[in-house]
N, C-alpha and C positions, 0 to 999 in steps of 0.2 A: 177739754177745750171749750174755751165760753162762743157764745154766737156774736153774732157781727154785730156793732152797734150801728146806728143811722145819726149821724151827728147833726147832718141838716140838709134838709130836701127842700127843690123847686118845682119848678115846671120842666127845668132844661136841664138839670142836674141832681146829684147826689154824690156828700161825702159818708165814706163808709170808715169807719175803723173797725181794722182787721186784726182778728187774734193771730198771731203764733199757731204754725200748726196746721193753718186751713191755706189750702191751694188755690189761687187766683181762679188760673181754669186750667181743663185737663189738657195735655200733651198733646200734642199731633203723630199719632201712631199711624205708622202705612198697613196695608188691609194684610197684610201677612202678622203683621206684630197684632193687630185688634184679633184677629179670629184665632191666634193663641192665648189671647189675654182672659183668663176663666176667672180670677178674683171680681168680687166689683168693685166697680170704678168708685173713686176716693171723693167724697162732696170736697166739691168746692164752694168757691165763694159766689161766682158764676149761678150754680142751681137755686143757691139761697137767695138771690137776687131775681133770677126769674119768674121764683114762686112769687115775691111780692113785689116787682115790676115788671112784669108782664112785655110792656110796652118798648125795652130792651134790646128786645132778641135781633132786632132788623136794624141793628145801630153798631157803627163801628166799620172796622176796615175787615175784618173778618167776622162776622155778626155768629158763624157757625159756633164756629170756636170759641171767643171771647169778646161778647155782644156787649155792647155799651162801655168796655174795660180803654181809658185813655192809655194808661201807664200803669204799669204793675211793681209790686211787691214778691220779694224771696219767700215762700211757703214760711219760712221759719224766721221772717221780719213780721211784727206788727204797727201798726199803725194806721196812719190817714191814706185814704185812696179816693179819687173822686173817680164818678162814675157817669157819662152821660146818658140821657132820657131820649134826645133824640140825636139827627143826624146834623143837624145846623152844629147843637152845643159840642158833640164830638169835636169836629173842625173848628169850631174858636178854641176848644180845649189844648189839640193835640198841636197845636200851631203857639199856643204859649208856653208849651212844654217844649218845642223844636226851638224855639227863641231865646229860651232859658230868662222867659220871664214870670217861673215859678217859683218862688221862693222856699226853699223844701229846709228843713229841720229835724233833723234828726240826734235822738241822744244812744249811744251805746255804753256799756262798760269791757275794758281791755284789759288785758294782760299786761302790767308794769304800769310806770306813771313814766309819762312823754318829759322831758329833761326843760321842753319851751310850755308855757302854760299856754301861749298861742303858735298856729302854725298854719300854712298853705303848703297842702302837698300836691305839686302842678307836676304829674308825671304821665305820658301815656298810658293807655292799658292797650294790651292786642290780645288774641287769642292766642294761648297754649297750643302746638303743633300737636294732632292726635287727641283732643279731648273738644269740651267746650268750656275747660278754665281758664279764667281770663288770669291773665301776669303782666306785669311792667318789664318784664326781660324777653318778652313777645312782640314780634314788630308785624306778625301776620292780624291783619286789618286792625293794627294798633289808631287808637284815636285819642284826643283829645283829653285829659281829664283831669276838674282839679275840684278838690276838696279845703273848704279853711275848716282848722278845729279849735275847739280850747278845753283848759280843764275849767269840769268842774266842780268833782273833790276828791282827793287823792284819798285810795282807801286802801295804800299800805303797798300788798302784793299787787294792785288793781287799780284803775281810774276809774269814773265819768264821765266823758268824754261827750258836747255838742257839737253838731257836725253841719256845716250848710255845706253840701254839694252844688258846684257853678253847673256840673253837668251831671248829666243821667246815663252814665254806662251802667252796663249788665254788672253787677256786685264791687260798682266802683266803692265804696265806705268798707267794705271787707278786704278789699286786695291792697286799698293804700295804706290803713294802716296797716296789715299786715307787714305790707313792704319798708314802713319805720318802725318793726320790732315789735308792733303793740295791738296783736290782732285780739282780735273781739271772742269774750268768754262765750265757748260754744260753737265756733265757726269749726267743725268737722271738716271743711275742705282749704281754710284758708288760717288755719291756727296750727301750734304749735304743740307741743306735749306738753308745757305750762298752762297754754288755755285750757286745752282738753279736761286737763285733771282740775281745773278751777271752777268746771261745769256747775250750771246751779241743777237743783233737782229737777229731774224732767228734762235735763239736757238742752234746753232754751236758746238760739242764739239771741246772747242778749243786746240788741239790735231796734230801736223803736221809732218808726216815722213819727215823728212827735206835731207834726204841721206843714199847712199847705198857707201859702197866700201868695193871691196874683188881682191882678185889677185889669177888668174886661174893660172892651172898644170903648164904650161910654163913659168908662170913669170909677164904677162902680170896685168898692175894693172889697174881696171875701180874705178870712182868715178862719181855718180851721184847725182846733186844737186835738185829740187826742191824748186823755192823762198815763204818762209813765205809770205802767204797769206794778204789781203788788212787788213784782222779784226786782226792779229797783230800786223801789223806795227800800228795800231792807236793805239795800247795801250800808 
């Protein structure tokens, strides 16, 4: 697994692109599950962030757990993540993201090629009864969600598929397409026996935050990129 890269730092911020593979931050274990927990604990992205900003730790709505973290990423998504420095930039952060005045990008490759080269899929997501997988055939604390896609080059058994999500649910890009036939090569929980066995080496879900861009109170407009990964460009 390669380390995190630092796309671009300020005073009040940091965007991070994130490998595949490394965990945001650790879980919220109750003192019964920690004091059987004998493995050690799995680096996150969190520890590699603390080592070299420090300044971090006392930022966020839970600073213990996930200090300076606005919005996260799936362990097994990579790409762009911003991260705040302090507690002012959190609160502009996490209020652009409540507004869905973040403009997120995301590229995946799928299972099958989608029959429309464009589409909006505007379906709820709620949680699965008994678990915490999300489904569109779930009305328990179901919300809001819509994804537009398109293609971007049909490769046969498989697509390339850009994806701007309007909203940010819990594994919304993996459950919609899912839910039109065409879930993402590698998705172990929301794929089929055709993705499964389409898996790249390493088992990848291939899934990549490709960009962020939104424009603070002032005016000012950031755009952060993240380059698709070695195992897309071979498609």
């Amino acid at each position: 697994m390669s380390e995190p890269e630092i796309i671009f730092e300020n005073e009040d911020f940091l965007a991070v692109n994130k490998p595949a593979g490394l965990m945001v931050h650790a879980a919220r274990l109750s003192s019964k599950r920690r004091s059987a927990l004998v493995r050690e604990a799995e680096p996150t992205l969190v520890d590699w962030l603390l080592l070299r900003y420090p300044e971090i730790k006392n930022v966020g709505d839970d600073p213990v757990l996930r200090p300076g973290i606005v919005h996260r990423l799936d362990k097994a998504t990579s790409g762009v993540m911003l991260v705040a420095r302090n507690q002012q930039s959190f609160e502009r952060l996490k209020k652009i993201f409540q507004e869905h005045r973040m403009r997120k990008t995301y590229f995946a490759v799928v299972q099958g090629v989608p029959a429309k080269e464009r589409g909006i899929i505007d379906v709820p997501i709620g949680i699965k009864t008994g678990s915490l997988k999300r489904s569109i055939h779930s009305s328990k604390m179901a919300k809001e969600a819509i994804t537009e896609y398109s293609l971007v080059k049909d490769l046969g058994d498989s697509a390339l598929l850009k994806m701007n999500p309007k909203t940010g649910r819990t594994h919304q890009i993996r459950v919609h397409l899912a839910s039109i036939g065409h879930p993402i090569i590698g998705d172990s929980l929301y794929g089929n026996k055709a993705s499964r066995a389409a898996s790249m080496p390493g088992g990848r879900l291939m899934l990549h935050a490709a960009a962020l861009a939104f424009e603070d109170s002032v005016g000012n407009r950031f755009e952060f990129e993240a380059s698709l990964p070695d195992e897309f460009l071979r498609q």
